[in-house]
N, C-alpha and C positions, 0 to 999 in steps of 0.2 A: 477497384473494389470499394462498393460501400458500407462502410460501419457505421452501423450505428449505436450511440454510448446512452443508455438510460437506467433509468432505478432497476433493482434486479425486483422480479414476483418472485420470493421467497415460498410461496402456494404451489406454482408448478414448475417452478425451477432450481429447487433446493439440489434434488441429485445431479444434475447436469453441472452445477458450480461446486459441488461438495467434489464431483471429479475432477474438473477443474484446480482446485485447491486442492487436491489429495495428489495431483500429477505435479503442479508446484514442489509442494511441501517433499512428496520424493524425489523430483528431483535434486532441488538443493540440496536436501541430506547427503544427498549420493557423492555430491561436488563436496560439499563440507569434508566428506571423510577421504576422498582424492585427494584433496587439497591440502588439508591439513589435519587428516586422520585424526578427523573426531567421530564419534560412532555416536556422540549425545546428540540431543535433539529439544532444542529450546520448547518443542508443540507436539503434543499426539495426535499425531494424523489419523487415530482409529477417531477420534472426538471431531471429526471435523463437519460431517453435517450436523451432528449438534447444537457446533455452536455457531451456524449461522442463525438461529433463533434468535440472538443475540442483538441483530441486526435489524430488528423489529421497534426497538429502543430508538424516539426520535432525535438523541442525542447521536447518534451514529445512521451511515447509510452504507450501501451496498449497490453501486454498479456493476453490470455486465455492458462488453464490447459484443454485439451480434451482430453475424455476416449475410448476406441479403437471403442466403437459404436456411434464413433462421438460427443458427446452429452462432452459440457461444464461445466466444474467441477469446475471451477476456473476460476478467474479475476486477475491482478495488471497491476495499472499504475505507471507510473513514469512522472514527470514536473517537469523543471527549473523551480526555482522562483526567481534566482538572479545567474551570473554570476558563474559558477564554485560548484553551489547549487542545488542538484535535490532532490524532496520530492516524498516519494514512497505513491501513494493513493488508496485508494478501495482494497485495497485487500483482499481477502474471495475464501475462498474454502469451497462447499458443505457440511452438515456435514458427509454424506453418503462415502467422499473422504478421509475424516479428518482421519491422521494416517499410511497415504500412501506417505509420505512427499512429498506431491503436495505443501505445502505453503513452505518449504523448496525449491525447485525448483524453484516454482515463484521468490522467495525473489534472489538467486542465479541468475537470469536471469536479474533481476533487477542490481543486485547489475555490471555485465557485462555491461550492459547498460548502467545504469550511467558513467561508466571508458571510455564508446564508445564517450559519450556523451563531455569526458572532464570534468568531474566533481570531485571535490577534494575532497566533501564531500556527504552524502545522508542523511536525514531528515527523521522522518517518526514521526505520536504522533500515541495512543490508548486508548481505554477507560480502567481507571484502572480494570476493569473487564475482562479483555480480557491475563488474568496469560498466556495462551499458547501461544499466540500472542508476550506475550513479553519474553519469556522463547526461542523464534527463535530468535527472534531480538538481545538478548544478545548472542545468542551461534552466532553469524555472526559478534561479535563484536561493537555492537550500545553501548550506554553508556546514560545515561538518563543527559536531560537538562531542562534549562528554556523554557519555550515556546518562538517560533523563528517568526520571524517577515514573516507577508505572508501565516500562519497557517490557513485556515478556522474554524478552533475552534474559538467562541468568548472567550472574557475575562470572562464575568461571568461565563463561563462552564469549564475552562481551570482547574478548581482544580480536575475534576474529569478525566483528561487523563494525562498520561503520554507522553512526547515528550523525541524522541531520537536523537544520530548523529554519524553517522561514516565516517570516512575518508576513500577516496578509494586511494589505493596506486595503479598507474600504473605502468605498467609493465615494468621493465626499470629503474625504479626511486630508489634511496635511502630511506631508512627510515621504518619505521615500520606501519606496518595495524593495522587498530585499533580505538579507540575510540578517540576524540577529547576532547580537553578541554570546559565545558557546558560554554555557551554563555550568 
């Protein structure tokens, strides 16, 4: 099957990824309170096409994964949060997709993006339930930290995700890719 990974049209694709992200965001809740019976919720999911307007902002972007009959398999975004700091958000890929390294590609397209962006570092947290999620994140190099300042996770929930960080090494430059020292 081919995927293909490009900027999302926020003009006619807003509802098609705001479902996307509202089928995410329920889900994990769901697993959150299985798991470790929490019933909070770090995001209001009733807010969630809202604030992909957000994403308009050239300091952040928003791809979608689409399957050859058009139809959206995948979301990620990426936002500065601080000079030289991009956090990679929402990201989810279908389960029906899952296996076809579409979250590999996102994350890869991200991780280009940020280096476009100028960015020295990328961010990302998960909920510790989320093994494959973070099983990519290490094969790309991420490294697990403290929770990082600008995080939308509150503090009382922060025990149950894991935050990462990796260094983007641009093209050109000295020094090695890789993980950073946790913050």
């Amino acid at each position: 099957m081919s995927i293909l990974i490009r900027r999302a049209d926020l003009a006619t694709e807003a509802d098609e990824i705001a479902k996307l992200l509202v089928d995410y965001l329920t889900t994990a809740l769901r697993e959150l309170h299985e798991t470790f019976g929490i019933q909070d919720s770090p995001t209001d999911v009733s807010g969630v096409r809202d604030s992909l307007s957000e994403y308009s902002d050239p300091s952040k972007a928003l791809f979608v994964a689409q399957d050859p009959d058009g139809g959206l398999v995948g979301v990620a975004g990426l936002r500065t949060t601080e000079p030289g700091v991009v956090e990679v958000k929402r990201m989810y890929v279908v389960p029906e997709s899952r296996g076809l390294r579409v979250g590999s590609r996102l994350l890869d397209r991200l991780l280009a993006e940020a280096e476009g962006l100028g960015a020295s570092a990328v961010r990302l947290d998960t909920a510790r339930f989320m093994a494959d999620a973070q099983r990519l994140y290490r094969s790309r190099g991420f490294a697990e930290r403290s929770p990082y300042p600008g995080s939308e996770i509150p503090p009382h929930l922060q025990q149950y995700w894991i935050f990462f960080e990796r260094a983007i090494e641009r093209r050109g430059r000295q020094g090695r890719q890789g993980a950073v020292s946790p913050g």
